[in-house]
CHARMM-style PDB file with segment names, atoms N, HN, CA, C and O in Angstrom:
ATOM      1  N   UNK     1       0.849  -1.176   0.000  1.00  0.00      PROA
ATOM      2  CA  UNK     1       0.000   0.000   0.000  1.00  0.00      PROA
ATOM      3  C   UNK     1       0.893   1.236   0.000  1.00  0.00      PROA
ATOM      4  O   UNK     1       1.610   1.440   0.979  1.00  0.00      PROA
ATOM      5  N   UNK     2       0.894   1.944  -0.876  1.00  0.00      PROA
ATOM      6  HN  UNK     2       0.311   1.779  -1.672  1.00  0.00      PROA
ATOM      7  CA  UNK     2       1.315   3.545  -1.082  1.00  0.00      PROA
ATOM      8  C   UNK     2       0.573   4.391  -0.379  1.00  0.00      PROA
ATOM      9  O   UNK     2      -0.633   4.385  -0.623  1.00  0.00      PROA
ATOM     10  N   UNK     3       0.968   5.100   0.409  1.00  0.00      PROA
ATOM     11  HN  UNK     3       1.948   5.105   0.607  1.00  0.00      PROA
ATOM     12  CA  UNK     3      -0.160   6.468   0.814  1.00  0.00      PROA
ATOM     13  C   UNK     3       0.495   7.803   1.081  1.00  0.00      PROA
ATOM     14  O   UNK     3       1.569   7.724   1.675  1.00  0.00      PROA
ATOM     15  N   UNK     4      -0.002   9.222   0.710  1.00  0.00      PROA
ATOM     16  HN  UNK     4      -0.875   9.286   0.227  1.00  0.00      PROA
ATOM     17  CA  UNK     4       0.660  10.056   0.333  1.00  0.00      PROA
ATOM     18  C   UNK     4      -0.302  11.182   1.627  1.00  0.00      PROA
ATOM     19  O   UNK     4      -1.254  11.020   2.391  1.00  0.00      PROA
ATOM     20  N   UNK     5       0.599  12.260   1.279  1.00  0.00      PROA
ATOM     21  HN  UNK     5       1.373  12.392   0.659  1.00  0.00      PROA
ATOM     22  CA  UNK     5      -0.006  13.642   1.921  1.00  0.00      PROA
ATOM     23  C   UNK     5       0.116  13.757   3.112  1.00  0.00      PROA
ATOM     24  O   UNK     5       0.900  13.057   3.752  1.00  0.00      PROA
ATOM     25  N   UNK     6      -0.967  15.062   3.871  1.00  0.00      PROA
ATOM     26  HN  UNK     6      -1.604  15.631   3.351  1.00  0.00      PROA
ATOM     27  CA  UNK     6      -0.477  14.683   5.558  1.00  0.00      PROA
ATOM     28  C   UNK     6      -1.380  14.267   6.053  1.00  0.00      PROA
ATOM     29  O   UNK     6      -1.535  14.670   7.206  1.00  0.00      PROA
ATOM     30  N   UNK     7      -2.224  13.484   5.629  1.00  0.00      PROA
ATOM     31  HN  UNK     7      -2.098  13.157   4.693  1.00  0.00      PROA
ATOM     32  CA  UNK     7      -2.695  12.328   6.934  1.00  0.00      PROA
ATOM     33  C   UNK     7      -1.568  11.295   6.943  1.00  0.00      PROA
ATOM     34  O   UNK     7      -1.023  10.956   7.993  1.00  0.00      PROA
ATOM     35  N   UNK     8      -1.355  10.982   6.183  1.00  0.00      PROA
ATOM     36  HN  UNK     8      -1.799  11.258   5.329  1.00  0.00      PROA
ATOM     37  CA  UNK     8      -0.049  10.097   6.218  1.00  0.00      PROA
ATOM     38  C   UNK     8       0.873  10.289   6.803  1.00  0.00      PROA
ATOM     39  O   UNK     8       1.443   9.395   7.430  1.00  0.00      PROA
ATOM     40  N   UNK     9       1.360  11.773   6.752  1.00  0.00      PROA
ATOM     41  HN  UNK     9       0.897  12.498   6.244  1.00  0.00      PROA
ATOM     42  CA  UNK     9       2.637  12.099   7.253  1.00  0.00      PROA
ATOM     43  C   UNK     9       2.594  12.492   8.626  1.00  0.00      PROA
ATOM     44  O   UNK     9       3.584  12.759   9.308  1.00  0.00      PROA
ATOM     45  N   UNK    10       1.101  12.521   9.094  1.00  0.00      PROA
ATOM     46  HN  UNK    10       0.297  12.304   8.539  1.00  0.00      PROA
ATOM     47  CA  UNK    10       0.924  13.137  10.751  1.00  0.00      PROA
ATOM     48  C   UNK    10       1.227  11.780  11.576  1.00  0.00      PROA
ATOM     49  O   UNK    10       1.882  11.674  12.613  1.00  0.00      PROA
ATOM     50  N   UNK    11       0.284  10.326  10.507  1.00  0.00      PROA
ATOM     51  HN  UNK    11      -0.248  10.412   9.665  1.00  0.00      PROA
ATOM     52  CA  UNK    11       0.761   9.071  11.419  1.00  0.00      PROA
ATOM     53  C   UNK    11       1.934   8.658  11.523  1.00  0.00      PROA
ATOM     54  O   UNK    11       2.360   7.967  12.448  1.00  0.00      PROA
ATOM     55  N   UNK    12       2.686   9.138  10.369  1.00  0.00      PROA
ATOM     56  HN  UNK    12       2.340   9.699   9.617  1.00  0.00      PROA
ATOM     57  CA  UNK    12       3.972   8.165  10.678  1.00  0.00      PROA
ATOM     58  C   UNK    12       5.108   9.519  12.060  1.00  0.00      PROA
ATOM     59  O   UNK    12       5.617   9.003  13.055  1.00  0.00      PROA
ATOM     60  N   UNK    13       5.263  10.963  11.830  1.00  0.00      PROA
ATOM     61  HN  UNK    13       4.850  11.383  11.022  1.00  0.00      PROA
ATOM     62  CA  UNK    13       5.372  11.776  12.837  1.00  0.00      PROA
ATOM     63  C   UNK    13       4.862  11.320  13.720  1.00  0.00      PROA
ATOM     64  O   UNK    13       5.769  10.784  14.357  1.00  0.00      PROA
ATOM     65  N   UNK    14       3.615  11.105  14.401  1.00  0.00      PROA
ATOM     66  HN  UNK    14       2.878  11.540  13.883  1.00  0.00      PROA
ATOM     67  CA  UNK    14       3.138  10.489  15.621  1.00  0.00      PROA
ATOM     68  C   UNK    14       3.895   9.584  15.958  1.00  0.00      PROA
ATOM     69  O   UNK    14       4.461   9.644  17.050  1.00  0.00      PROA
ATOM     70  N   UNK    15       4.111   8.384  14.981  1.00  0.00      PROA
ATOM     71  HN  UNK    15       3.652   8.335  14.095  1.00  0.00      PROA
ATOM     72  CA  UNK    15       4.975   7.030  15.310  1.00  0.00      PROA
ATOM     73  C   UNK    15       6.370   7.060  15.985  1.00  0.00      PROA
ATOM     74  O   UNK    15       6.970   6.308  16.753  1.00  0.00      PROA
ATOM     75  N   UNK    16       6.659   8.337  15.330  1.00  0.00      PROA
ATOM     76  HN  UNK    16       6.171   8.948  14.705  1.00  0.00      PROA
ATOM     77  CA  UNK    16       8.424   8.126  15.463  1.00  0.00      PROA
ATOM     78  C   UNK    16       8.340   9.024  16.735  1.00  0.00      PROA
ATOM     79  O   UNK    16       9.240   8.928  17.570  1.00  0.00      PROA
ATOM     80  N   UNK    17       7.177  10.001  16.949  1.00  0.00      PROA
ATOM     81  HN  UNK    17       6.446  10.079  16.271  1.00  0.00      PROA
ATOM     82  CA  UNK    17       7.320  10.420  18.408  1.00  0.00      PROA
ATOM     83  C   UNK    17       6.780   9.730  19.579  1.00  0.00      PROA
ATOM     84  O   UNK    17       7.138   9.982  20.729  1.00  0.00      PROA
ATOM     85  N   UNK    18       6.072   9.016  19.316  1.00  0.00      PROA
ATOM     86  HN  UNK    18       5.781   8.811  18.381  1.00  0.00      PROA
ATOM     87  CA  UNK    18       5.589   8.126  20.193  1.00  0.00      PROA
ATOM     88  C   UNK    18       6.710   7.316  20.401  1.00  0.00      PROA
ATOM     89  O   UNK    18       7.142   7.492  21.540  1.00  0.00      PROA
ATOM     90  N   UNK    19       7.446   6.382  19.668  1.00  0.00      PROA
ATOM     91  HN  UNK    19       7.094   6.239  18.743  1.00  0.00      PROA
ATOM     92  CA  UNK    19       9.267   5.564  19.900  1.00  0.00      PROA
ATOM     93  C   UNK    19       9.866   6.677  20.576  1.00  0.00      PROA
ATOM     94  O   UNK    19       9.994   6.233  21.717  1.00  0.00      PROA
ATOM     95  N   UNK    20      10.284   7.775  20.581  1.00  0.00      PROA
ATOM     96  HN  UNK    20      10.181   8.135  19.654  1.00  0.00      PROA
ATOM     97  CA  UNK    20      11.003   8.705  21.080  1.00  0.00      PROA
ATOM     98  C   UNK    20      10.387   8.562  22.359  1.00  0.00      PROA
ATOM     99  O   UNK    20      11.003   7.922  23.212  1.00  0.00      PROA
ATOM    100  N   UNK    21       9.181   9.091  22.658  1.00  0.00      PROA
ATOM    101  HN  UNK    21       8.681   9.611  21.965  1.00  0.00      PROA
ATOM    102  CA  UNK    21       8.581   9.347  24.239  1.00  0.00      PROA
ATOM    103  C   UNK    21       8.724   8.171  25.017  1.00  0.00      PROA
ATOM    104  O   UNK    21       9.058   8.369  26.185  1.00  0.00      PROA
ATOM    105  N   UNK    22       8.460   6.346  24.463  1.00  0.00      PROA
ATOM    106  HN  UNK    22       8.189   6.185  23.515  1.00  0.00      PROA
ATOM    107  CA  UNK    22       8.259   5.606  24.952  1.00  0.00      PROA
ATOM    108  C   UNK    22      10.042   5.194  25.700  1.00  0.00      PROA
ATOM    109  O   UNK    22      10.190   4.507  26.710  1.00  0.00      PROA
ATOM    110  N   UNK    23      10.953   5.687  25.061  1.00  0.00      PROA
ATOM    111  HN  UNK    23      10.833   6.245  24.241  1.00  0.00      PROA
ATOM    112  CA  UNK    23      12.084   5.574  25.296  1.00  0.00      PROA
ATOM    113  C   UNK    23      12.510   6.426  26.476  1.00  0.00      PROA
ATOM    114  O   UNK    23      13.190   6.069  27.439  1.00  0.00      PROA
ATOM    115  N   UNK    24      11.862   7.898  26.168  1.00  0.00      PROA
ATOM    116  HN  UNK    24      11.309   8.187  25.386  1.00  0.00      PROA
ATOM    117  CA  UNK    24      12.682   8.826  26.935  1.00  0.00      PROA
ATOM    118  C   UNK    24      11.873   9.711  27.616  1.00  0.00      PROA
ATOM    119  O   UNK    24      12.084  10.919  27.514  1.00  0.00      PROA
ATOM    120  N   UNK    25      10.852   9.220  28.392  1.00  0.00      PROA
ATOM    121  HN  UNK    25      10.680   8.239  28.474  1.00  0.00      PROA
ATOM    122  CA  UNK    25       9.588   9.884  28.925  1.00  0.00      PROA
ATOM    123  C   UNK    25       9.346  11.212  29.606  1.00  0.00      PROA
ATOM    124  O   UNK    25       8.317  11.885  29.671  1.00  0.00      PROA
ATOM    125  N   UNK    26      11.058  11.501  30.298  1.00  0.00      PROA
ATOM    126  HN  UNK    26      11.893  10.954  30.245  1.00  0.00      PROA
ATOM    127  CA  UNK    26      11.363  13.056  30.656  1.00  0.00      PROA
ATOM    128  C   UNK    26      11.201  14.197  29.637  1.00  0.00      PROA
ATOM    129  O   UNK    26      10.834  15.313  30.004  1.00  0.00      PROA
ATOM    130  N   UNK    27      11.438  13.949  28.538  1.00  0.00      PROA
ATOM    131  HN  UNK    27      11.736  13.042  28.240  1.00  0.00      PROA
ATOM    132  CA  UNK    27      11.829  14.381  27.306  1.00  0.00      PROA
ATOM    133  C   UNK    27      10.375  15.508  27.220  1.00  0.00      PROA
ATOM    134  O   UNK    27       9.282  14.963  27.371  1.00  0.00      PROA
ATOM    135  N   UNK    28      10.395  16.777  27.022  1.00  0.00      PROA
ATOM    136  HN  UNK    28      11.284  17.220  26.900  1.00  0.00      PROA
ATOM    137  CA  UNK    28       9.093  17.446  26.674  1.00  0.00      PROA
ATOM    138  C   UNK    28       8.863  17.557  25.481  1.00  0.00      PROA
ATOM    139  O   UNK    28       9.759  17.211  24.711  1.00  0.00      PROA
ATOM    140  N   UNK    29       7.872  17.961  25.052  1.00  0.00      PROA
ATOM    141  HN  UNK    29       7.144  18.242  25.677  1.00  0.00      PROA
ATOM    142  CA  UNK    29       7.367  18.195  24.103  1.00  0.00      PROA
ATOM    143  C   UNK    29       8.509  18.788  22.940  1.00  0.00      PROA
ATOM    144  O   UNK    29       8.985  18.226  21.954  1.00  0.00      PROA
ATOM    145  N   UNK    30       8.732  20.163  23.497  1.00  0.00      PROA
ATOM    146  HN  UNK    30       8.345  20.619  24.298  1.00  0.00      PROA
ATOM    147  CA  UNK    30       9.127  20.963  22.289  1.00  0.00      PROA
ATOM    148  C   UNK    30      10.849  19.957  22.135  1.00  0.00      PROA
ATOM    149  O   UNK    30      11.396  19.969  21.032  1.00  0.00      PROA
ATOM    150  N   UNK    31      11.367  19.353  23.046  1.00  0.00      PROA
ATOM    151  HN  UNK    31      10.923  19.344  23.941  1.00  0.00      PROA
ATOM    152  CA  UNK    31      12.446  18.142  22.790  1.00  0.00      PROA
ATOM    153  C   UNK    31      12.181  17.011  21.926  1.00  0.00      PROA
ATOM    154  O   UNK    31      13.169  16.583  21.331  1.00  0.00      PROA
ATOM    155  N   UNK    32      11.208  16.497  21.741  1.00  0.00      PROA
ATOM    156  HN  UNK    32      10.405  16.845  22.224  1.00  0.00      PROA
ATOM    157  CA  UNK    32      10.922  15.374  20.964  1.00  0.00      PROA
ATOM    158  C   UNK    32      10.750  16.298  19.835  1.00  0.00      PROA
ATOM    159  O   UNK    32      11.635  16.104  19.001  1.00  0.00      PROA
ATOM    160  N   UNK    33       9.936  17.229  19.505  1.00  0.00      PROA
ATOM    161  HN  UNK    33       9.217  17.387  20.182  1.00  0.00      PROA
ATOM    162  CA  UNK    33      10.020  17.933  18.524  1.00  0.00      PROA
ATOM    163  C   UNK    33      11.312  19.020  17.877  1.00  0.00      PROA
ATOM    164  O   UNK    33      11.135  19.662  16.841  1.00  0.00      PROA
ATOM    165  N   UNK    34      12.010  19.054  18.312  1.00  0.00      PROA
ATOM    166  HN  UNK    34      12.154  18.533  19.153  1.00  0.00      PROA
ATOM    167  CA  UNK    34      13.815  18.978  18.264  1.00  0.00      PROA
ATOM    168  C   UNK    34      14.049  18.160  17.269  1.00  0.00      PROA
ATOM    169  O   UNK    34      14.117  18.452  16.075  1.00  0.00      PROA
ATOM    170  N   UNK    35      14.203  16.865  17.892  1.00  0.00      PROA
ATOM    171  HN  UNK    35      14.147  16.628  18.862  1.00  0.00      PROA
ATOM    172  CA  UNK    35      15.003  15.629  17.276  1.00  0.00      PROA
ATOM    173  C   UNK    35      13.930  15.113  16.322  1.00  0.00      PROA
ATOM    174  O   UNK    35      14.246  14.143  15.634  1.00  0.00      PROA
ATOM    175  N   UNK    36      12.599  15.667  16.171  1.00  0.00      PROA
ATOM    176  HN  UNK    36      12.342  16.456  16.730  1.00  0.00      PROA
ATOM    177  CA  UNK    36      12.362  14.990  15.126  1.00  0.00      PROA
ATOM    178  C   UNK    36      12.354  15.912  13.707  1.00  0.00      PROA
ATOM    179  O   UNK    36      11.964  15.460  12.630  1.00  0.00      PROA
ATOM    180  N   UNK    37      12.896  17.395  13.920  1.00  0.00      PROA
ATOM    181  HN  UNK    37      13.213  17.762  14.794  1.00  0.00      PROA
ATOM    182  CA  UNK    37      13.305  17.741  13.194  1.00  0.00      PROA
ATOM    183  C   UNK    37      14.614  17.744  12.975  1.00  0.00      PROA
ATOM    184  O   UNK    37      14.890  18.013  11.806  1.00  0.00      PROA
ATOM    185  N   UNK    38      15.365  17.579  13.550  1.00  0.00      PROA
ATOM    186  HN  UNK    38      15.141  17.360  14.500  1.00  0.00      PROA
ATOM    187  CA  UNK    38      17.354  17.347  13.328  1.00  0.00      PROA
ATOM    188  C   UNK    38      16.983  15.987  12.979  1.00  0.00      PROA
ATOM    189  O   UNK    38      17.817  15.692  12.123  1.00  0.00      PROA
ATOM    190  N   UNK    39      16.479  15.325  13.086  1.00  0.00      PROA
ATOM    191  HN  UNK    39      15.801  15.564  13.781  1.00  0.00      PROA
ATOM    192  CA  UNK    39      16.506  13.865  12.545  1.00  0.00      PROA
ATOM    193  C   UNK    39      15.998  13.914  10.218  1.00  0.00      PROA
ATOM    194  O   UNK    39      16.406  13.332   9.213  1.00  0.00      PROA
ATOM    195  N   UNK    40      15.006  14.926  10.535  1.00  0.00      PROA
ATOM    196  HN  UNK    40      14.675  15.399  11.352  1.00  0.00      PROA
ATOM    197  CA  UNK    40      14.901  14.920   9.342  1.00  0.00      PROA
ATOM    198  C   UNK    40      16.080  15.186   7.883  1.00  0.00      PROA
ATOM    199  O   UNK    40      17.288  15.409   7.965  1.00  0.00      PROA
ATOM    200  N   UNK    41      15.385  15.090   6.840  1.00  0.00      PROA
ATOM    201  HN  UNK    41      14.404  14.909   6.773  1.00  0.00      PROA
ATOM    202  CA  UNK    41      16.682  15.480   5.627  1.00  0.00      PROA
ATOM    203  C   UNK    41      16.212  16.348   5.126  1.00  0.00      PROA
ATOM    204  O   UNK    41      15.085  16.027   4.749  1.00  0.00      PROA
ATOM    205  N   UNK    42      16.566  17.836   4.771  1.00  0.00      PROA
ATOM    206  HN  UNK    42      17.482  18.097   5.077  1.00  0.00      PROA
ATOM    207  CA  UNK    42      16.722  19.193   4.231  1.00  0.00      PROA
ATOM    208  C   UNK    42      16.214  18.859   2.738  1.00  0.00      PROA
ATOM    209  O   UNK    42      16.756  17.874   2.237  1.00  0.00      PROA
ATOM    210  N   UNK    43      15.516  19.348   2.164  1.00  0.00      PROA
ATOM    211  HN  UNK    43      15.076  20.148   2.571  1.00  0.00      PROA
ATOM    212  CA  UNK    43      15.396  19.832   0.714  1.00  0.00      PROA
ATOM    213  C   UNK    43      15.992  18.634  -0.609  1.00  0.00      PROA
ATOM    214  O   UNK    43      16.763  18.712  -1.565  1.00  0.00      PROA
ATOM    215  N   UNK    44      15.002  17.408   0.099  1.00  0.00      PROA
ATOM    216  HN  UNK    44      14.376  17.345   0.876  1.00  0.00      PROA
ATOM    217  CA  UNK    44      15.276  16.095  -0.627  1.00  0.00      PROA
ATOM    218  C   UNK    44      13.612  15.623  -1.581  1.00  0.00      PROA
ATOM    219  O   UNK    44      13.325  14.735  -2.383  1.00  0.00      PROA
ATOM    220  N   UNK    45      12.960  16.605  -1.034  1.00  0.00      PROA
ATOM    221  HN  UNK    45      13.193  17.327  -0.382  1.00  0.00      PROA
ATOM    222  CA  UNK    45      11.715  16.427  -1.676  1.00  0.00      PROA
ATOM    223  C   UNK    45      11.871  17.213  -2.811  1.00  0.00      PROA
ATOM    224  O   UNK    45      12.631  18.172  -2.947  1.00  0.00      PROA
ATOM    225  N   UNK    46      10.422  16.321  -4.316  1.00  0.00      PROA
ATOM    226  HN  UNK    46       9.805  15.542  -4.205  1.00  0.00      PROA
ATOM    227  CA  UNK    46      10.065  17.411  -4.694  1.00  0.00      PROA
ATOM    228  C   UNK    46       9.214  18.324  -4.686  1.00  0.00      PROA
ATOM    229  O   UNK    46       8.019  18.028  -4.706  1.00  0.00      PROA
ATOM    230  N   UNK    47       9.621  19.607  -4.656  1.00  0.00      PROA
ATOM    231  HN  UNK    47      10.591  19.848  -4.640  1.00  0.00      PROA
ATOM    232  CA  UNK    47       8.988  20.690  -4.094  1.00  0.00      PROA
ATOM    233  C   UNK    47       8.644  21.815  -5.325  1.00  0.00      PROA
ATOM    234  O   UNK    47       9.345  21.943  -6.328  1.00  0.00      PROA
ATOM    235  N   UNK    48       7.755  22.383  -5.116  1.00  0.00      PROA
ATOM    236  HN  UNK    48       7.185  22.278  -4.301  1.00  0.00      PROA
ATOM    237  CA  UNK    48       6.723  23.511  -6.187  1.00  0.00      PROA
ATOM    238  C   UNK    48       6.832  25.034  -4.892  1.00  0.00      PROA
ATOM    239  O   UNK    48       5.932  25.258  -4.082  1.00  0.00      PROA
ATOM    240  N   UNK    49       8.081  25.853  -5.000  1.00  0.00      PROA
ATOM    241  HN  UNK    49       8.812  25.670  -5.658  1.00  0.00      PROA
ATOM    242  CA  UNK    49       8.112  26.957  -4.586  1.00  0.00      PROA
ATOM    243  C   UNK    49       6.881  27.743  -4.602  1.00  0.00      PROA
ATOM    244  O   UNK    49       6.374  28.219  -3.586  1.00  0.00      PROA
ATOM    245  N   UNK    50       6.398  27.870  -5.824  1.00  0.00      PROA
ATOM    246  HN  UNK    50       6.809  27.484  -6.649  1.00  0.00      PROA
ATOM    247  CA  UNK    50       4.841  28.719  -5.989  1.00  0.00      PROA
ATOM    248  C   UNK    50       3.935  27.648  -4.843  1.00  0.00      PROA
ATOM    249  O   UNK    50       3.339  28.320  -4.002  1.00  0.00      PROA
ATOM    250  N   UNK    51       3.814  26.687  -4.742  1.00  0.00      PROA
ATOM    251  HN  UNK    51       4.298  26.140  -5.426  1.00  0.00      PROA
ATOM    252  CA  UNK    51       2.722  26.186  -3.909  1.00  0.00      PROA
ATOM    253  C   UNK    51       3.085  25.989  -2.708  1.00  0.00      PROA
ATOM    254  O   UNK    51       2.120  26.119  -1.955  1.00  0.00      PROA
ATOM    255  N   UNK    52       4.434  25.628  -1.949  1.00  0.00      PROA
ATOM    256  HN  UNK    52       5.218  25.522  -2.561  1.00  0.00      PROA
ATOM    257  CA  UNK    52       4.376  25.031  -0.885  1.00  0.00      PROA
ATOM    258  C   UNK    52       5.751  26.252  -0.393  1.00  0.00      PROA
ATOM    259  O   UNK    52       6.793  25.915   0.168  1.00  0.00      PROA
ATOM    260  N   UNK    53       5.483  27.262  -0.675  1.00  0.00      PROA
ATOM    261  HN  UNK    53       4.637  27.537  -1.131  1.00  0.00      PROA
ATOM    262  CA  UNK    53       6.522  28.167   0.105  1.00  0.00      PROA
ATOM    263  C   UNK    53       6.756  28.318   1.403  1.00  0.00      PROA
ATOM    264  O   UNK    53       7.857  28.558   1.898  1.00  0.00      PROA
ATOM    265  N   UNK    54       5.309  28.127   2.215  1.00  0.00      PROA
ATOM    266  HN  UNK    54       4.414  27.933   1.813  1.00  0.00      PROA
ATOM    267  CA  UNK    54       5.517  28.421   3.375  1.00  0.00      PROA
ATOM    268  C   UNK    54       5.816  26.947   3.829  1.00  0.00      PROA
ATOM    269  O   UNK    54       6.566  27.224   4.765  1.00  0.00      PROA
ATOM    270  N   UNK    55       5.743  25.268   3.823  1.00  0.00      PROA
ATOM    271  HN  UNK    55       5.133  25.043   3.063  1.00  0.00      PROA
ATOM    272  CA  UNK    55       5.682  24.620   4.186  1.00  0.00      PROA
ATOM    273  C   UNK    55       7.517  23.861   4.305  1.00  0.00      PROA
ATOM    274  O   UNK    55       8.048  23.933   3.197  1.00  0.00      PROA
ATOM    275  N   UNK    56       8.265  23.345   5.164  1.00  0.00      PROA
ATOM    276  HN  UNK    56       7.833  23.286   6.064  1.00  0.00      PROA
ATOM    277  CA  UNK    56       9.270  22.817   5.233  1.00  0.00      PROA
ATOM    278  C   UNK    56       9.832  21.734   4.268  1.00  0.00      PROA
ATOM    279  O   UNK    56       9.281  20.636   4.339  1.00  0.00      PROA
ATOM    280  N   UNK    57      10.675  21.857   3.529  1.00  0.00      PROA
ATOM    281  HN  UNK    57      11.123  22.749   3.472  1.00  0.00      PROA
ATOM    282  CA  UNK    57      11.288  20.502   2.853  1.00  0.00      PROA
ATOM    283  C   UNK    57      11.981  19.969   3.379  1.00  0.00      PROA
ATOM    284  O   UNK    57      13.190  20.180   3.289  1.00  0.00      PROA
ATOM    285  N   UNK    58      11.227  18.706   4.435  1.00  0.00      PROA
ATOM    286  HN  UNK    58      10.244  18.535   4.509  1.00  0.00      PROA
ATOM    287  CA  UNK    58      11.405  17.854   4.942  1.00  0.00      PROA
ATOM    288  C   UNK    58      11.338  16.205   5.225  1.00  0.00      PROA
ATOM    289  O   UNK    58      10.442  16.043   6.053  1.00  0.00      PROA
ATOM    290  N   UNK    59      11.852  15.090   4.911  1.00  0.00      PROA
ATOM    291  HN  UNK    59      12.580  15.221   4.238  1.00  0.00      PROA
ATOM    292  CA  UNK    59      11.916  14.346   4.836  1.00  0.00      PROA
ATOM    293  C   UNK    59      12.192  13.281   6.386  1.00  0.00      PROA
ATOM    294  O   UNK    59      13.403  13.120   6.542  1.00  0.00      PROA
ATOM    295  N   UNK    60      11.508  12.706   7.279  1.00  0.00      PROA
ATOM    296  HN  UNK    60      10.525  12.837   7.152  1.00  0.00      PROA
ATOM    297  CA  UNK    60      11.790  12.203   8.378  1.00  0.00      PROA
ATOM    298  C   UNK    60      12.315  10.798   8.090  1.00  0.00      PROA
ATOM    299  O   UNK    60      11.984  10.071   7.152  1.00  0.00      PROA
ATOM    300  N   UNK    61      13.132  10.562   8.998  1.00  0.00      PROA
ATOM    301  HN  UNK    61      13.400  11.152   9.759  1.00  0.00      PROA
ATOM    302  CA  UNK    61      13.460   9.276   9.001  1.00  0.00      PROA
ATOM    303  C   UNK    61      13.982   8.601   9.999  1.00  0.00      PROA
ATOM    304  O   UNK    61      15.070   8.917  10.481  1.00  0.00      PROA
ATOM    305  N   UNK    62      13.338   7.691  10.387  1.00  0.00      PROA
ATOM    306  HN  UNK    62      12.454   7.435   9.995  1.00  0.00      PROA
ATOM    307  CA  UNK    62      13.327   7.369  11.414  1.00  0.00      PROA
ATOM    308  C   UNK    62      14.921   6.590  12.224  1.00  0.00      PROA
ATOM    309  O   UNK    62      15.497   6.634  13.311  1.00  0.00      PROA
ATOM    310  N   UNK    63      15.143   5.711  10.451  1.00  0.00      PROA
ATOM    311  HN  UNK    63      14.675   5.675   9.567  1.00  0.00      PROA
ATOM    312  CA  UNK    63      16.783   5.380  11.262  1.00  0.00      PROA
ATOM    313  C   UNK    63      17.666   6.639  11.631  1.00  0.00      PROA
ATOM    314  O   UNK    63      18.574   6.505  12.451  1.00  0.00      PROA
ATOM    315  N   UNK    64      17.441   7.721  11.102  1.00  0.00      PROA
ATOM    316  HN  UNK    64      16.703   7.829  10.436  1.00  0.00      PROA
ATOM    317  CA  UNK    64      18.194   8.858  11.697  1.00  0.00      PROA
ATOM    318  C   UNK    64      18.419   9.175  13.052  1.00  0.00      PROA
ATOM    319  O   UNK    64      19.381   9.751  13.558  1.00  0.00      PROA
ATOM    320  N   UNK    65      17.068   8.570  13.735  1.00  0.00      PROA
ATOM    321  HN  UNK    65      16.286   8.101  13.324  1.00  0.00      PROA
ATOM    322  CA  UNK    65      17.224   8.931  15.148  1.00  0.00      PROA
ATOM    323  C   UNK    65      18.298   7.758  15.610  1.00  0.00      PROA
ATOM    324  O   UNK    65      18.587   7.973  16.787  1.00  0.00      PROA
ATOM    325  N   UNK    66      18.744   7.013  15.283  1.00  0.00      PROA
ATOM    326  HN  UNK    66      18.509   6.838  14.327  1.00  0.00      PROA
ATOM    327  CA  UNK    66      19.742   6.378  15.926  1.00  0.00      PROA
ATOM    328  C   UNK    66      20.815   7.322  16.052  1.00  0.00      PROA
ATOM    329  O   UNK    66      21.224   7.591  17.181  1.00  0.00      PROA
ATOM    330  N   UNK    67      21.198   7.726  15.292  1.00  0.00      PROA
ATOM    331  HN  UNK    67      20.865   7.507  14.374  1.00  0.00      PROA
ATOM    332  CA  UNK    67      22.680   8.824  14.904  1.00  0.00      PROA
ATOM    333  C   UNK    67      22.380   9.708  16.157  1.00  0.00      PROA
ATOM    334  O   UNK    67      23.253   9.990  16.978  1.00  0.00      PROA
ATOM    335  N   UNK    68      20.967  10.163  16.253  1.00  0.00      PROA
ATOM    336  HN  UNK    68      20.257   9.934  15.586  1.00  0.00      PROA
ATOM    337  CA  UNK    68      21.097  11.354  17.660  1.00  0.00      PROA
ATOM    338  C   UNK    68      21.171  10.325  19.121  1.00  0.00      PROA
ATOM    339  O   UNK    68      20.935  10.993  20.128  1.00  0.00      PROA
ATOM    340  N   UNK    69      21.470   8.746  19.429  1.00  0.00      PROA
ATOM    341  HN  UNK    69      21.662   8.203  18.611  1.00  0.00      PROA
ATOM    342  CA  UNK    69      21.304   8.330  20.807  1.00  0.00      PROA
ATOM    343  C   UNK    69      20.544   8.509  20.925  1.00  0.00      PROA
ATOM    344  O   UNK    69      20.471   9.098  22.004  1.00  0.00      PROA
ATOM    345  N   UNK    70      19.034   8.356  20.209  1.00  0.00      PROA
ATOM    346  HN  UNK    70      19.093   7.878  19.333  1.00  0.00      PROA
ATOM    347  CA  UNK    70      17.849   8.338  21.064  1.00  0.00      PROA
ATOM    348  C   UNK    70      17.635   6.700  21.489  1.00  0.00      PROA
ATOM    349  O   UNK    70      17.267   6.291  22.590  1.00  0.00      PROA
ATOM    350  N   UNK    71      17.953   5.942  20.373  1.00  0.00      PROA
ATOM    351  HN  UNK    71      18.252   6.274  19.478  1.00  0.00      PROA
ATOM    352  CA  UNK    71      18.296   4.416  21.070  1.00  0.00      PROA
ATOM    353  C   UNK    71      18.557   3.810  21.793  1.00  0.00      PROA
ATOM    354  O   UNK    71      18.207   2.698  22.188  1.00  0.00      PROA
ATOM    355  N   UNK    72      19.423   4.709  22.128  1.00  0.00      PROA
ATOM    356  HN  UNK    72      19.707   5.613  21.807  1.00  0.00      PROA
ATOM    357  CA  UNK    72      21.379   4.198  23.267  1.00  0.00      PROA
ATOM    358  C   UNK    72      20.655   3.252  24.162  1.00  0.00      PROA
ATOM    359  O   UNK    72      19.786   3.588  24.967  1.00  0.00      PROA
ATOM    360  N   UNK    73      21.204   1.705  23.894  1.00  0.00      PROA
ATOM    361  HN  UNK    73      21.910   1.432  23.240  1.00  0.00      PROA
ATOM    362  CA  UNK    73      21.051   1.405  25.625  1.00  0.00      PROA
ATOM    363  C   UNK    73      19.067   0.589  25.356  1.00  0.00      PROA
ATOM    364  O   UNK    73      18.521   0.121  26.355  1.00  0.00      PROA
ATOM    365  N   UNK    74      18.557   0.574  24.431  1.00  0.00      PROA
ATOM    366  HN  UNK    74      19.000   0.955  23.619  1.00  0.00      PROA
ATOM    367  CA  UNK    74      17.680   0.094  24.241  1.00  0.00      PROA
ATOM    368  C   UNK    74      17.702  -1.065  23.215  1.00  0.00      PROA
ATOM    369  OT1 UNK    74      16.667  -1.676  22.952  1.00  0.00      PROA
TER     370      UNK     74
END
């Protein structure tokens, strides 16, 4: 199954913050939301300047969060 857009992209964000919280439960909000943007990849999408100017070119990924130690030890 393929699925596109942001309902898609809110569940799988939920997912990878939900692994983050379940790991590191001190962790607040605007911290999980940190690392799940340093976890992401910069300007790997394709992107339509006229349409999506205000929106981030961002790509999440989840093995990335290994690289930040959110793993460590799990």
């Amino acid at each position: 199954i393929i699925v596109s857009g942001t309902s898609a992209a809110a569940a799988i964000a939920a997912g990878v913050a939900a692994q983050i919280i379940s790991r590191h439960s001190e962790m607040t909000a605007a911290q999980v939301q940190k690392h799940l943007t340093d976890s992401a990849v910069s300007d790997i999408l394709f992107w339509d300047e006229d349409v999506y100017h205000t929106t981030p070119n961002r790509l999440l990924q989840s093995v990335r969060l290994s690289s930040l130690k959110l793993w460590a030890g799990t």
